[in-house]
Residue frames relative to the residue before (quaternion, step in Angstrom):
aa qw qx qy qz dx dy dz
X 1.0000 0.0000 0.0000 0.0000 0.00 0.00 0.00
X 0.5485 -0.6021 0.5374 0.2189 3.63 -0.86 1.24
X 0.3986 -0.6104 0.6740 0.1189 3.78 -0.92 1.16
X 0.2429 -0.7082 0.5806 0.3200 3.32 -1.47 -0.18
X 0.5486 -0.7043 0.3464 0.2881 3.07 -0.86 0.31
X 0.2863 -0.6989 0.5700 0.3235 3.85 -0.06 1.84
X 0.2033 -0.6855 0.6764 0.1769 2.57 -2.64 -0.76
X 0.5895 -0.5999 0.1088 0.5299 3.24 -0.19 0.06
X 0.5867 0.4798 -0.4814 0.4402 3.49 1.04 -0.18
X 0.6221 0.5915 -0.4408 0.2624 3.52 0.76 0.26
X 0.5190 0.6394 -0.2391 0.5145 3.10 1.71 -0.75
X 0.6614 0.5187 -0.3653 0.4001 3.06 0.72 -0.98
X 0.5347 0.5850 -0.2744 0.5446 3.72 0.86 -1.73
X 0.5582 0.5647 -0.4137 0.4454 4.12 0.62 -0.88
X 0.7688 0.5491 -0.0770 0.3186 2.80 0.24 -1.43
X 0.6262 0.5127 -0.1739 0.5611 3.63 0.54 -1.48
X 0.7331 0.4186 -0.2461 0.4761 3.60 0.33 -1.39
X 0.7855 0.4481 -0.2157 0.3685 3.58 0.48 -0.79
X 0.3177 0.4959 -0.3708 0.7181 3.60 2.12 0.03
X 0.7547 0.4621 -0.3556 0.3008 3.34 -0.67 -1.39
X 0.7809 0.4488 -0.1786 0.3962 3.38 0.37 -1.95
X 0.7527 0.6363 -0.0487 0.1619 3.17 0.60 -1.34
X 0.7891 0.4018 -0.1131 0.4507 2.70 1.02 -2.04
X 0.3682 0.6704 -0.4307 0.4790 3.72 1.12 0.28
X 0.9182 0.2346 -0.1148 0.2979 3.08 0.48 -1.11
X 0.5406 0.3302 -0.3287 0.7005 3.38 1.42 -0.14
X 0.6105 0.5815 -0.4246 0.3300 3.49 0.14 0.73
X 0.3937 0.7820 -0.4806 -0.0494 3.70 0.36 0.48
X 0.3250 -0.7166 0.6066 -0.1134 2.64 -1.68 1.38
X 0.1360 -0.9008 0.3537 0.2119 3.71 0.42 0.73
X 0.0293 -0.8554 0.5168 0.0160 3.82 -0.54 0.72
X 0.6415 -0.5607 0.4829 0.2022 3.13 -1.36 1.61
X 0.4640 -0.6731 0.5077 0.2719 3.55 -1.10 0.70
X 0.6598 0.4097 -0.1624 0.6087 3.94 1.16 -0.25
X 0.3371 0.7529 -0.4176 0.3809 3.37 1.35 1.30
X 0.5015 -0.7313 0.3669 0.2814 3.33 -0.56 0.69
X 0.7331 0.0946 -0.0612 0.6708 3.29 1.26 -0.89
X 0.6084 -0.5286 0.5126 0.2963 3.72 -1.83 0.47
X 0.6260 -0.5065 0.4441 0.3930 2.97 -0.91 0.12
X 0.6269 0.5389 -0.3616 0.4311 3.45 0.78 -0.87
X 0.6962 0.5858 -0.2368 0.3407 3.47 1.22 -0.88
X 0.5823 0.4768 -0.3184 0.5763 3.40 2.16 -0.77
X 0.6281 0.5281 -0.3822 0.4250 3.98 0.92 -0.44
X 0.7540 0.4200 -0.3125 0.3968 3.37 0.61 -0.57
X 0.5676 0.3617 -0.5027 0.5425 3.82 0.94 0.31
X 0.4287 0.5817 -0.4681 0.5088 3.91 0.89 0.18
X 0.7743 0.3487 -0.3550 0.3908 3.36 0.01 -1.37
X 0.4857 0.7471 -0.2851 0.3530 3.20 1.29 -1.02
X 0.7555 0.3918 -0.1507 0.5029 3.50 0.37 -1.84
X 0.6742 0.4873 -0.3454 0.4343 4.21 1.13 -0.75
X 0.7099 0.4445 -0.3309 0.4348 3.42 0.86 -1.19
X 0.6917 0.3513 -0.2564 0.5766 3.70 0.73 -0.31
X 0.5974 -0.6962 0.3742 0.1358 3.84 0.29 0.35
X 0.5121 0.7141 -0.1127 0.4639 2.78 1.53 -0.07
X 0.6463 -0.6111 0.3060 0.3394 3.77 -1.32 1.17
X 0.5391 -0.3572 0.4999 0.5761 4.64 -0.62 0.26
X 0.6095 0.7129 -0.3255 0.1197 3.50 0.11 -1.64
X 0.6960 0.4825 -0.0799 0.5258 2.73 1.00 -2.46
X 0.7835 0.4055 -0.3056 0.3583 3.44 0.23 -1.12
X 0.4895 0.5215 -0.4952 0.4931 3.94 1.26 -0.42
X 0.7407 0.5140 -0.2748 0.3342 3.69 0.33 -0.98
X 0.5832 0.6147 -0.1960 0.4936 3.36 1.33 -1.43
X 0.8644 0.1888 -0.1887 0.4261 3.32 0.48 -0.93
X 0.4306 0.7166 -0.3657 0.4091 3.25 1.54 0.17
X 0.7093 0.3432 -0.3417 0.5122 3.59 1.42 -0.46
X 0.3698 0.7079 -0.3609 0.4815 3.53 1.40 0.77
X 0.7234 0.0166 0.1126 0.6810 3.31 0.65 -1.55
X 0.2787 -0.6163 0.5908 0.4398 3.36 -1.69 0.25
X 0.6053 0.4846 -0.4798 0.4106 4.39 0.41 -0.02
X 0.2431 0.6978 -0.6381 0.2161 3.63 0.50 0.73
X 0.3641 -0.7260 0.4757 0.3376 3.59 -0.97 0.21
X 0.4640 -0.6877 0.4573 0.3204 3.83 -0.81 0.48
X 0.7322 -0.5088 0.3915 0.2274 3.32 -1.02 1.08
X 0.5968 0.5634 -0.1168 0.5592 3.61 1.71 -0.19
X 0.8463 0.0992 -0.2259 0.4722 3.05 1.43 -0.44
X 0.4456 0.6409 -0.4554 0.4282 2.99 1.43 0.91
X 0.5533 0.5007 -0.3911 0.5387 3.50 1.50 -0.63
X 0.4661 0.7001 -0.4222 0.3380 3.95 0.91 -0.96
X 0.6161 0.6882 -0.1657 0.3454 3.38 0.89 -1.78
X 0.8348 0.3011 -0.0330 0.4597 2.14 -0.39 -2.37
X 0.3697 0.7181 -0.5153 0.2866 3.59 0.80 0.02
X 0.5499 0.7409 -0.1714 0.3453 3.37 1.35 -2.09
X 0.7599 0.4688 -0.1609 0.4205 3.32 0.71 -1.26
X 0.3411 -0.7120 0.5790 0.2036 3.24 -1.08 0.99
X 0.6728 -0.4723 0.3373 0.4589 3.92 -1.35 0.19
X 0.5773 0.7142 -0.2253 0.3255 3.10 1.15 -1.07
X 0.7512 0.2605 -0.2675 0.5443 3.38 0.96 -1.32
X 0.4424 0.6672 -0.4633 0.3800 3.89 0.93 -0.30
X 0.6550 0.5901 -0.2378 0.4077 3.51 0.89 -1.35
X 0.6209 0.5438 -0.2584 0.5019 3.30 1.29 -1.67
X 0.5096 0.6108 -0.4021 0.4534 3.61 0.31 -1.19
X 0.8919 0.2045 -0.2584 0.3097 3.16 -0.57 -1.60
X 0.5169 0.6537 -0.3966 0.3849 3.66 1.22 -0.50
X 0.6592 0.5322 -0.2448 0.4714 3.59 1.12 -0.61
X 0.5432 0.5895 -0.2932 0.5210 3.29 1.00 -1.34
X 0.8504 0.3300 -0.2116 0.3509 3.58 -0.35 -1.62
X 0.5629 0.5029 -0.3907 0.5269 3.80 1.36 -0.64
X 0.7770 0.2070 -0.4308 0.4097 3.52 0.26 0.11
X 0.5800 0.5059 -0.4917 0.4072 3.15 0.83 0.16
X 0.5390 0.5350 -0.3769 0.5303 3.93 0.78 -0.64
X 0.7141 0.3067 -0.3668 0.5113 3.62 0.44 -0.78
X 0.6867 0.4724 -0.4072 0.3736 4.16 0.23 -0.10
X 0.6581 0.5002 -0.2672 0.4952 3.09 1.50 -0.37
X 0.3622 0.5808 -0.3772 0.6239 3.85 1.91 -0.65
X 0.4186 0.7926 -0.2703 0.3513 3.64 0.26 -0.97
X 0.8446 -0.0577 0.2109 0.4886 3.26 -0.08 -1.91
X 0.6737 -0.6330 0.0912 0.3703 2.97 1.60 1.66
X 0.3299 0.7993 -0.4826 0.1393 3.39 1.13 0.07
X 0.7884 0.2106 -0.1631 0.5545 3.85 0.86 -0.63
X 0.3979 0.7364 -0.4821 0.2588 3.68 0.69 0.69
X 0.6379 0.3949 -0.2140 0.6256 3.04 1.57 0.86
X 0.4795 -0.7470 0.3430 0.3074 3.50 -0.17 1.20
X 0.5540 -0.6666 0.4682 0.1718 3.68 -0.79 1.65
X 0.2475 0.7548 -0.4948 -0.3524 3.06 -1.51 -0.27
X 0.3393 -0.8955 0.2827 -0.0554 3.16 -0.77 1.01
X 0.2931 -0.8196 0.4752 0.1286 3.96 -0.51 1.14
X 0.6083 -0.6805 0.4080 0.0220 3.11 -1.13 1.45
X 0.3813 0.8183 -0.4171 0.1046 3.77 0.33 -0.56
X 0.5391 -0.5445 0.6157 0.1839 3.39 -1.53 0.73
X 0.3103 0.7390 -0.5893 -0.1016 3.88 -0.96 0.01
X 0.3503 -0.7235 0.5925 0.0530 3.22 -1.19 0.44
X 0.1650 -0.6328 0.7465 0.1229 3.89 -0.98 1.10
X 0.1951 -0.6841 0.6057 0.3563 3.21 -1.63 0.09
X 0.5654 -0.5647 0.5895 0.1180 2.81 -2.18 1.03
X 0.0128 -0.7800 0.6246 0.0353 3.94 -1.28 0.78
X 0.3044 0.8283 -0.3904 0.2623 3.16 1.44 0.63
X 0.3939 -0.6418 0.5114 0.4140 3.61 -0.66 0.26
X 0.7365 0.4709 -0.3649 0.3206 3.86 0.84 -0.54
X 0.2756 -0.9026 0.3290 0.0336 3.36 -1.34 0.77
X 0.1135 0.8628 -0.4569 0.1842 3.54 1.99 1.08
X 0.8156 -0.4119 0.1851 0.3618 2.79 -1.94 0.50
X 0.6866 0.6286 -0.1814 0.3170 3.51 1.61 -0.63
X 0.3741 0.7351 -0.2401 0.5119 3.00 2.25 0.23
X 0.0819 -0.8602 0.4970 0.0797 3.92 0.06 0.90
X 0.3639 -0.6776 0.5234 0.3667 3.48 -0.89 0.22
X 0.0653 0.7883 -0.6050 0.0911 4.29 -0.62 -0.11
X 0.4181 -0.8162 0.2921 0.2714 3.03 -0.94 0.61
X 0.7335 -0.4450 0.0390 0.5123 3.61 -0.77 0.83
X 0.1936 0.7440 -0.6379 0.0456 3.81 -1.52 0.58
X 0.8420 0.0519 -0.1045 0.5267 3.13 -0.44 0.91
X 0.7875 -0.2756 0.2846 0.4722 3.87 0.91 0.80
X 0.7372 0.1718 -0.2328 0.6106 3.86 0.72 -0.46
X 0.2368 -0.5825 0.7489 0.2091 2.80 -2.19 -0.24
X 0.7572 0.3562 -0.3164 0.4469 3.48 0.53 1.12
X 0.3688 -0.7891 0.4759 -0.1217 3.08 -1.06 1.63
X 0.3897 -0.5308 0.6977 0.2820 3.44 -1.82 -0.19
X 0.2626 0.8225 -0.4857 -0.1362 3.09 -0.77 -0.33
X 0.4641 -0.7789 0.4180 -0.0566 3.53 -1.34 0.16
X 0.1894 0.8997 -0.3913 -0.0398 3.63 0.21 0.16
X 0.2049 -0.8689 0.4465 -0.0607 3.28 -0.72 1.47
X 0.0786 -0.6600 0.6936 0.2777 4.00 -0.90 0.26
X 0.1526 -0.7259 0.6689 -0.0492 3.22 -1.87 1.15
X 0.4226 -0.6371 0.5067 0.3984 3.67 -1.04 0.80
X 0.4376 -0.5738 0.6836 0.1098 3.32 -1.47 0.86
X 0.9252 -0.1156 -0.0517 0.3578 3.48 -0.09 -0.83
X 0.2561 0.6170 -0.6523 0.3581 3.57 0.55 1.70
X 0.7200 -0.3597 0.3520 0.4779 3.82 -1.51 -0.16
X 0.7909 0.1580 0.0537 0.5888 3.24 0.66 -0.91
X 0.4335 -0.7842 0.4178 0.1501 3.07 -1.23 1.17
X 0.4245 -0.7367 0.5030 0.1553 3.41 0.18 1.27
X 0.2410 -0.6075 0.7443 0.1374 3.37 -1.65 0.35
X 0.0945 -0.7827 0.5764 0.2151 3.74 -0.24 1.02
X 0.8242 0.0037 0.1154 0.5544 3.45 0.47 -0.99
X 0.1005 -0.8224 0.5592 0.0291 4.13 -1.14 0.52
X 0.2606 -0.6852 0.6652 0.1415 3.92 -0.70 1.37
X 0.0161 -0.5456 0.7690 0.3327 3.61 -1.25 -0.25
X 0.3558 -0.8191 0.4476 0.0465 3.19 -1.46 0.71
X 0.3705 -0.7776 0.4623 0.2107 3.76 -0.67 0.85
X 0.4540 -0.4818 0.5442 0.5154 3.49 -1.25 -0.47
X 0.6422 0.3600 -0.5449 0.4014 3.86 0.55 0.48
X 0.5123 0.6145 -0.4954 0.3384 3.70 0.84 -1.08
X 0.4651 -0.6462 0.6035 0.0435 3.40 -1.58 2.10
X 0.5315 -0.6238 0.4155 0.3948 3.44 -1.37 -0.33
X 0.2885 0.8049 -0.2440 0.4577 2.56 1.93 -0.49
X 0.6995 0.5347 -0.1835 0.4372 3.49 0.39 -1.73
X 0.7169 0.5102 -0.1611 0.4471 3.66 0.56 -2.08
X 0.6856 0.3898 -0.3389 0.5129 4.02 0.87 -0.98
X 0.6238 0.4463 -0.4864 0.4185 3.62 0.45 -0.84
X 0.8824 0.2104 -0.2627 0.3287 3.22 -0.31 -1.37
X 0.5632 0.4671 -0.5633 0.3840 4.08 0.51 0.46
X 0.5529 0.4235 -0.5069 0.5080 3.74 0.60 -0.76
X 0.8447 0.3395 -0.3349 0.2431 3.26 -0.34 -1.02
X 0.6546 0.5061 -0.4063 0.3876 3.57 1.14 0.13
X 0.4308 0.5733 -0.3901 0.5776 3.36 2.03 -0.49
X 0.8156 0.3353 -0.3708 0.2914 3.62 -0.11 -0.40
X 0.5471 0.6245 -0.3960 0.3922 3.02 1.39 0.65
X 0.6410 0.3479 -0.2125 0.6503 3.45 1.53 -0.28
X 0.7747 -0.1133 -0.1277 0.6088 4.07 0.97 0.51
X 0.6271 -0.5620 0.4622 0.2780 2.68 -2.02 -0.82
X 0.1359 -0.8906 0.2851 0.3273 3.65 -0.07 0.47
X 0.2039 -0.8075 0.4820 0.2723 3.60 -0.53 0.22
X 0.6417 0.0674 -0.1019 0.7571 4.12 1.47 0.07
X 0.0081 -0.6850 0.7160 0.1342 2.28 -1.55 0.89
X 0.2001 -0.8341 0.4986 0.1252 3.92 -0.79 0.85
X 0.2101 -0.8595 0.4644 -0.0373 3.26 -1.03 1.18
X 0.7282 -0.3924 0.4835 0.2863 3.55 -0.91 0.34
X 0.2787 -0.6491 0.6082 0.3620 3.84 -0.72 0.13
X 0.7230 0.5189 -0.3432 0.3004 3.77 1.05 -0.37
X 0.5284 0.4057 -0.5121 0.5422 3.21 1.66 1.08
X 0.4419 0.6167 -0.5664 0.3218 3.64 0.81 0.62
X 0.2929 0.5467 -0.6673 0.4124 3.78 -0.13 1.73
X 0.6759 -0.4162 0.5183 0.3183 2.55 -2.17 0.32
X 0.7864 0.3679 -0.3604 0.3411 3.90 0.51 -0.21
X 0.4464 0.4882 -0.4148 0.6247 3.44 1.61 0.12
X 0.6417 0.2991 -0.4363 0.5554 4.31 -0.02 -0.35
X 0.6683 0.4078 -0.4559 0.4234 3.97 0.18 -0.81
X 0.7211 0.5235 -0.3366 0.3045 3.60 0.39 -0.64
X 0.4930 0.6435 -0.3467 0.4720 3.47 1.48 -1.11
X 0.4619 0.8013 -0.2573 0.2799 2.76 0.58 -1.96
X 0.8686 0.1665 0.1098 0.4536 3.12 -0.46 -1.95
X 0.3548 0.5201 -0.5349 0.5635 3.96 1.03 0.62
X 0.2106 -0.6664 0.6816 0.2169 3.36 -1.17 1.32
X 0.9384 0.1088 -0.0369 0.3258 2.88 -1.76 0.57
X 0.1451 0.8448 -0.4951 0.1417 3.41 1.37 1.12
X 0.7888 0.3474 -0.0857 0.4998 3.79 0.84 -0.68
């Protein structure tokens, strides 16, 4: 059956709707009955602060001269406190599978992808130091980070998120190539795949390597 052919105001609409609709619900976030605000009211200065790029802070404030029931930037961190990495991870793993599949949909990956690997790192100014605590090299005053590692289309309208690792001080490279190719090839096909020079080693080529039918 013949896809149509999206655009970018479709992607967008993708997009919006799949925040909007969604993140309520594959989100759980428990809330006291003698709460000031709803849950819906702590997600939406989130959706706010993600869809615009931008700090919890700004967007409590920003939209606070909008509405006067905005939550405060205090109780969205309160919250989101609640939440373990784990369910954050879930969330997005839901979220983006239905998005990827609404966008599969309207033919966006019926044509093999290609797509760039990469490592990134936020810094951290925390005082704690778990396994989730990266070294990196100095930016903004620290040398320590979160980090993450992600495969992304390269050459669709929009740069898709196929698949996302958060990453430890044990997690191999090994680990990060298996399980992104192989979760990208579950939502297309790839036809490049582009890497960093800081998977040029012998355990990034041995690993490719041995992925069947990675390309």
């Amino acid at each position: 059956m013949h896809s149509p052919q999206y655009t970018q105001k479709d992607i967008g609409k993708f997009l919006k709707n799949s925040l909007k609709n969604d993140f309520n619900d594959s989100l759980s976030l428990p809330m006291a009955g003698n709460c000031m605000y709803t849950k819906e009211d702590i997600l939406n200065t989130v959706l706010f602060a993600v869809t615009e790029d931008t700090y919890v802070e700004y967007a409590a404030e920003h939209l606070r001269t909008k509405k006067n029931d905005v939550s405060s930037s205090d109780a969205v961190f309160y919250h989101l406190n609640k939440l373990t990495s784990k369910t954050v991870f879930s969330t997005f793993q839901q979220m983006n599978t239905r998005l990827l599949d609404k966008a599969h949909r309207q033919g966006v990956f019926k044509h093999p992808i290609q797509c760039g690997l990469d490592i990134h790192k936020i810094p951290w100014y925390g005082e704690t130091r778990d396994i989730h605590v990266l070294g990196m090299e100095r930016v903004r005053g620290t040398n320590f980070g979160h980090g993450y590692a992600s495969i992304e289309c390269v050459n669709t309208r929009e740069r898709f998120t196929l698949a996302v690792l958060p990453l430890t001080q044990f997690t191999t490279k090994q680990q990060i190539l298996t399980y992104l190719v192989q979760e990208a090839k579950t939502h297309t096909e790839l036809s490049l795949l582009f890497l960093d020079r800081e998977f040029f080693d012998v355990e990034s080529l041995t690993t490719l390597t041995s992925l069947p039918s990675i390309l």
